[in-house]
VOLO-526171 format. One record per residue (C-alpha): residue number from 0; residue in one letter; x, y, z. Coordinates in Angstrom, 3 decimals. Example, Ala and Ser with C-alpha at 12.3 -4.5 7.8 and 13.67 -1.06 7.14 Angstrom:
! residues 2
@resi=0	resn=A	X=12.300	Y=-4.500	Z=7.800
@resi=1	resn=S	X=13.670	Y=-1.060	Z=7.140
//
This chain:
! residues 171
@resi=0	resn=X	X=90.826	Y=129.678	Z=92.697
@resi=1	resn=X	X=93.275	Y=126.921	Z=91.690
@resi=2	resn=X	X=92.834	Y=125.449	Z=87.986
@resi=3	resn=X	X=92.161	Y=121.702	Z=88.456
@resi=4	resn=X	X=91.510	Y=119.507	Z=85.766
@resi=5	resn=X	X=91.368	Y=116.725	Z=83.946
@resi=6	resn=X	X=93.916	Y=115.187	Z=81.229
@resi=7	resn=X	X=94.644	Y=111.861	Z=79.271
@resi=8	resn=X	X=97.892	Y=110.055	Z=80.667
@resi=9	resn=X	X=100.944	Y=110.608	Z=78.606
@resi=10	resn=X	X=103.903	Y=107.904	Z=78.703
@resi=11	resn=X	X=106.207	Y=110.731	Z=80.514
@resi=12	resn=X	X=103.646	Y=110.518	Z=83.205
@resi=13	resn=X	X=104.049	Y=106.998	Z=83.864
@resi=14	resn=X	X=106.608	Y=106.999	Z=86.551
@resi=15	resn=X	X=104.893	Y=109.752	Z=88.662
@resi=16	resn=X	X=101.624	Y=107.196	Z=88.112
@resi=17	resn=X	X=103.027	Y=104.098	Z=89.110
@resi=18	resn=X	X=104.546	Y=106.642	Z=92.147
@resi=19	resn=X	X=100.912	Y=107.283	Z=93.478
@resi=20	resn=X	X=99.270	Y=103.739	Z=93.007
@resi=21	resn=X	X=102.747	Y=102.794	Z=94.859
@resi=22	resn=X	X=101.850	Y=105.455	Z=97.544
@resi=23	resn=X	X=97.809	Y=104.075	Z=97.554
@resi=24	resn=X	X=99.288	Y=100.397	Z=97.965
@resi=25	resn=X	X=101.071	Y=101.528	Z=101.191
@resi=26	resn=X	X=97.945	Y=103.638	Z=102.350
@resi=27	resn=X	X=96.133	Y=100.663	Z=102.198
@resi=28	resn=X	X=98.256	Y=98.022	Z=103.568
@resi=29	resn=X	X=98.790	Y=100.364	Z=106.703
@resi=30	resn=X	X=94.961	Y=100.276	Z=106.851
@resi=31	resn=X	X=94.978	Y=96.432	Z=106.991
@resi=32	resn=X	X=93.219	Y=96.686	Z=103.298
@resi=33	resn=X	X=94.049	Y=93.622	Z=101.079
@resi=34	resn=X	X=93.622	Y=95.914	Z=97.912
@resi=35	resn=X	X=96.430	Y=96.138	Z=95.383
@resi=36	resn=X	X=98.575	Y=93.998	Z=97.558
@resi=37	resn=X	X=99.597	Y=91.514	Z=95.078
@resi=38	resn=X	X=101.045	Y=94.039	Z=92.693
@resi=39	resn=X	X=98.396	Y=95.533	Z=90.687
@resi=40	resn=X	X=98.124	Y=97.534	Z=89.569
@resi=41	resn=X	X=101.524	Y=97.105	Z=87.919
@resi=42	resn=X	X=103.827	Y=99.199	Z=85.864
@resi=43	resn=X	X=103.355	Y=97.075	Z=82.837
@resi=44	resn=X	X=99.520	Y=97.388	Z=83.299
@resi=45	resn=X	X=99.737	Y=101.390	Z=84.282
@resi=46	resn=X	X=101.807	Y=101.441	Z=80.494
@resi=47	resn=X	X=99.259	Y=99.612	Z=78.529
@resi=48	resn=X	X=96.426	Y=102.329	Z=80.219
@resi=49	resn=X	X=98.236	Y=105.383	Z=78.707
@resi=50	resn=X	X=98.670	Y=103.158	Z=75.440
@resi=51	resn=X	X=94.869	Y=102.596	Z=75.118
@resi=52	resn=X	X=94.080	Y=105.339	Z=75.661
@resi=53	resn=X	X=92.123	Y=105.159	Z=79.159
@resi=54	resn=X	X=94.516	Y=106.334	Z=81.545
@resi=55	resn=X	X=93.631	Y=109.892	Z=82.808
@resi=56	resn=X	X=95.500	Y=112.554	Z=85.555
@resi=57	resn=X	X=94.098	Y=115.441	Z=87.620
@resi=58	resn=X	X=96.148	Y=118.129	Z=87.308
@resi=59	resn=X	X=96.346	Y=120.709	Z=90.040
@resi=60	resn=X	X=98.969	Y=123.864	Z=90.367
@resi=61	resn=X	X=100.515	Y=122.239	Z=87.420
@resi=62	resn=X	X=101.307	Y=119.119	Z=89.111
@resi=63	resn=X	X=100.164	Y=115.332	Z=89.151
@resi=64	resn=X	X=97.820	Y=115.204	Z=92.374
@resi=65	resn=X	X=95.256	Y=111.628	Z=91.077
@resi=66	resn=X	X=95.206	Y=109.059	Z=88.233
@resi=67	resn=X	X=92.391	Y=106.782	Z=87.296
@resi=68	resn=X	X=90.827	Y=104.442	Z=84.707
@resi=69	resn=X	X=87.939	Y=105.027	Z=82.339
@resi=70	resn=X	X=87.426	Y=101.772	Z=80.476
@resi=71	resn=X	X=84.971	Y=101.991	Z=77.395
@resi=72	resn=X	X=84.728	Y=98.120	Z=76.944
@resi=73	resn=X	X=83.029	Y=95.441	Z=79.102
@resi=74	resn=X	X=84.652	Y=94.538	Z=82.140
@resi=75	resn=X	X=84.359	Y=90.758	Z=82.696
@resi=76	resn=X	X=84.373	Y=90.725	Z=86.427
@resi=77	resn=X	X=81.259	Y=92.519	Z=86.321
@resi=78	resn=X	X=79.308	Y=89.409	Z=84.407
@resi=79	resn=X	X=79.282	Y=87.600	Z=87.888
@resi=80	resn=X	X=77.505	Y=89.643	Z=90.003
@resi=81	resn=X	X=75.406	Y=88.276	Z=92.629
@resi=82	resn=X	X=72.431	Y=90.169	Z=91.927
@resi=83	resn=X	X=71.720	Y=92.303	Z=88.835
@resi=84	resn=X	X=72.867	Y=95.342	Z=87.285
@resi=85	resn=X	X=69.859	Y=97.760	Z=87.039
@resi=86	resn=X	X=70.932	Y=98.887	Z=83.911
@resi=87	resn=X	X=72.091	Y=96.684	Z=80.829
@resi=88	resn=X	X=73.059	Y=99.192	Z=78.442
@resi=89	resn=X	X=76.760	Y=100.292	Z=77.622
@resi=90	resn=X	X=78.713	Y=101.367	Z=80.351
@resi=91	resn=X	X=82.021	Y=102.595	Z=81.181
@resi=92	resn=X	X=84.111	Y=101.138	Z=84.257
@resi=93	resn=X	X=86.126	Y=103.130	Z=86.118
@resi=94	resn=X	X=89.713	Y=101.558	Z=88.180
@resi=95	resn=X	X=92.793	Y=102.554	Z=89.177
@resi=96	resn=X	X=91.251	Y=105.225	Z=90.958
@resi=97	resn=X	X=94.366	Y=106.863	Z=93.008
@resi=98	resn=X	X=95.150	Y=110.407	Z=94.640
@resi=99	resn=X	X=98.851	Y=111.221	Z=95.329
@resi=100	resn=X	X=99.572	Y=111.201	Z=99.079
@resi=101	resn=X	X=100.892	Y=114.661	Z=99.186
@resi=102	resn=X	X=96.998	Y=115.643	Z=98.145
@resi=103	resn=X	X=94.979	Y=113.716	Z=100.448
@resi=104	resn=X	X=92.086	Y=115.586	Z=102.111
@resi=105	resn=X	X=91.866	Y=117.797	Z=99.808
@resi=106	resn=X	X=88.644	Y=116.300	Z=98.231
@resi=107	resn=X	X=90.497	Y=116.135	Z=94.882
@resi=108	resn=X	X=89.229	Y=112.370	Z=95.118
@resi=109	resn=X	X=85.716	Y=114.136	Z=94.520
@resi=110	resn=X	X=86.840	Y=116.410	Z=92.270
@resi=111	resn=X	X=88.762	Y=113.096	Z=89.679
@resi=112	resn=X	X=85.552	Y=111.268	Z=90.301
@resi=113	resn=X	X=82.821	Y=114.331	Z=88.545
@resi=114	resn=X	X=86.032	Y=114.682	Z=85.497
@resi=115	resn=X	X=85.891	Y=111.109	Z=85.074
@resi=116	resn=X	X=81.952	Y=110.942	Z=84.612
@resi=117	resn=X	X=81.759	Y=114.128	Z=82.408
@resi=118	resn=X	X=84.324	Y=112.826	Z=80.384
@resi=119	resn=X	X=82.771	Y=109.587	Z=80.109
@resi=120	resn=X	X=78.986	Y=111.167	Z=79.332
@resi=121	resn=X	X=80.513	Y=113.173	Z=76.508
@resi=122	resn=X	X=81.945	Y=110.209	Z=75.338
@resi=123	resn=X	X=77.873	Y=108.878	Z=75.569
@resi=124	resn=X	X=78.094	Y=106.682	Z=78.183
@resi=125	resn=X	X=75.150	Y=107.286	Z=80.537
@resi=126	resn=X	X=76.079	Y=104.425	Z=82.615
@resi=127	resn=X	X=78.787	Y=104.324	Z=84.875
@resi=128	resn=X	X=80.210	Y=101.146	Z=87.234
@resi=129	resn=X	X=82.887	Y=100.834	Z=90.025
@resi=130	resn=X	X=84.475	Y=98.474	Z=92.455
@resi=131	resn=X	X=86.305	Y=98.755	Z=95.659
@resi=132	resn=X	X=87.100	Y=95.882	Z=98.274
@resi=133	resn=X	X=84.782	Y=95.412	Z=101.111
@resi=134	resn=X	X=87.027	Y=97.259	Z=103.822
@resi=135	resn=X	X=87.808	Y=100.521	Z=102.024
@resi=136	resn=X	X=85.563	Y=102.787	Z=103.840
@resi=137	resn=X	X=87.316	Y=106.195	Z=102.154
@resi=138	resn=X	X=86.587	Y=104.620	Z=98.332
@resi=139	resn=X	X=83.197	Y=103.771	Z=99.347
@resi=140	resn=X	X=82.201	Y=107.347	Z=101.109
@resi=141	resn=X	X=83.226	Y=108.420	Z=97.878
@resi=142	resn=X	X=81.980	Y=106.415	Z=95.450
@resi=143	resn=X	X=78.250	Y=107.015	Z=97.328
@resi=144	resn=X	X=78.766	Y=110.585	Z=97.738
@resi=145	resn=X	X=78.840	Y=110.656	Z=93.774
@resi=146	resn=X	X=75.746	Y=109.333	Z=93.988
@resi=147	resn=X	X=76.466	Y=105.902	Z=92.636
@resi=148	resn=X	X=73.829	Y=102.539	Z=93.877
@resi=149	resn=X	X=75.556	Y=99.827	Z=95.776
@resi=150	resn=X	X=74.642	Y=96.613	Z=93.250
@resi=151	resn=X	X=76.048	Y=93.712	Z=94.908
@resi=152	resn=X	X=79.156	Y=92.239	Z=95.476
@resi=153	resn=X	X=81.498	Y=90.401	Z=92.737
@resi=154	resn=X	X=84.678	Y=88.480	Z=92.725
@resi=155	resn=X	X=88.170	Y=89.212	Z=90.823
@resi=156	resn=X	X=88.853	Y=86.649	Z=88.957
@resi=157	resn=X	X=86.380	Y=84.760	Z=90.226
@resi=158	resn=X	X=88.882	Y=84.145	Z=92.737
@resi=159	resn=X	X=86.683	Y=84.470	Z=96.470
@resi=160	resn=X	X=89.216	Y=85.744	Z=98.552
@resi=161	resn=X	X=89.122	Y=89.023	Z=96.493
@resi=162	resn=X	X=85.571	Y=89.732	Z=96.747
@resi=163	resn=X	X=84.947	Y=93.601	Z=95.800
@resi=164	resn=X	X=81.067	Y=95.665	Z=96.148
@resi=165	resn=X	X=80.143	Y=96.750	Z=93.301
@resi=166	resn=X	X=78.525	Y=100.610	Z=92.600
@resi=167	resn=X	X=76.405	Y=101.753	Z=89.438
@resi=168	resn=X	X=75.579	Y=105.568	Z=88.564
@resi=169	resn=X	X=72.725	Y=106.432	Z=85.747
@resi=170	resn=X	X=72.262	Y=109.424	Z=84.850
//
């Protein structure tokens, strides 16, 4: 069985990061997906992750294979939702969600998602919210596989040609 785990982003990991989010950009512009288009996630923003501490890796035969988010504060896109949260206690957000493209179909996506909530339960969240755009089927098989509720839908920014559904897990 191959060791695959989970692992807070150092700054010597940044460049193979910012190598997969570049790699998820193109997945999803070839899919016609206006996600991370505009250039975000950026380097600058991938740097200030790892610096607060909430910039994680999944690390599989010793090598890079996903990167992802956990945020621990409020996320103010969330505040807008169309309907309502069915939870209002603390919650952590998860973004950036990205799997290298040398992985893919591997179900490491799976794999980044369960590290990412165990991580964030031991940190005592029991609470857990995500986002995807409308269009990107693959994020949302996932993010409903984990078992996570389909809320709404929200806008980035506020801006509404970047409207994004919405997920929330309780556990």
């Amino acid at each position: 069985m191959t060791l695959i785990y989970l692992r807070a982003t150092q700054m010597k990991d940044l460049q193979t990061v910012f190598t997969i989010i570049k790699q998820a950009q193109t997945l999803l512009k070839n899919e016609h997906i206006d996600q991370w288009q505009d250039g975000q996630p950026s380097l600058a923003q991938l740097q200030q992750d790892i610096l607060h501490q909430q910039s994680y890796v999944l690390i599989s035969k010793q090598h890079i294979c996903g990167t992802a988010v956990l945020l621990q504060q409020p996320e103010p896109n969330y505040l807008q939702l169309q309907t309502a949260w069915h939870s209002q206690t603390v919650y952590a957000t998860i973004h950036r969600f990205a799997i290298a493209q040398a992985h893919q179909g591997q179900h490491l996506g799976n794999r980044l998602l369960s590290h990412l909530i165990t991580l964030g339960y031991q940190q005592g969240f029991c609470n857990f919210r995500i986002d995807t755009h409308p269009n990107n089927l693959r994020m949302q098989h996932l993010i409903k596989e984990a078992g996570f509720i389909y809320r709404g839908s929200i806008c980035l920014n506020k801006n509404p040609k970047k409207p994004r559904l919405a997920y929330e897990l309780n556990l």
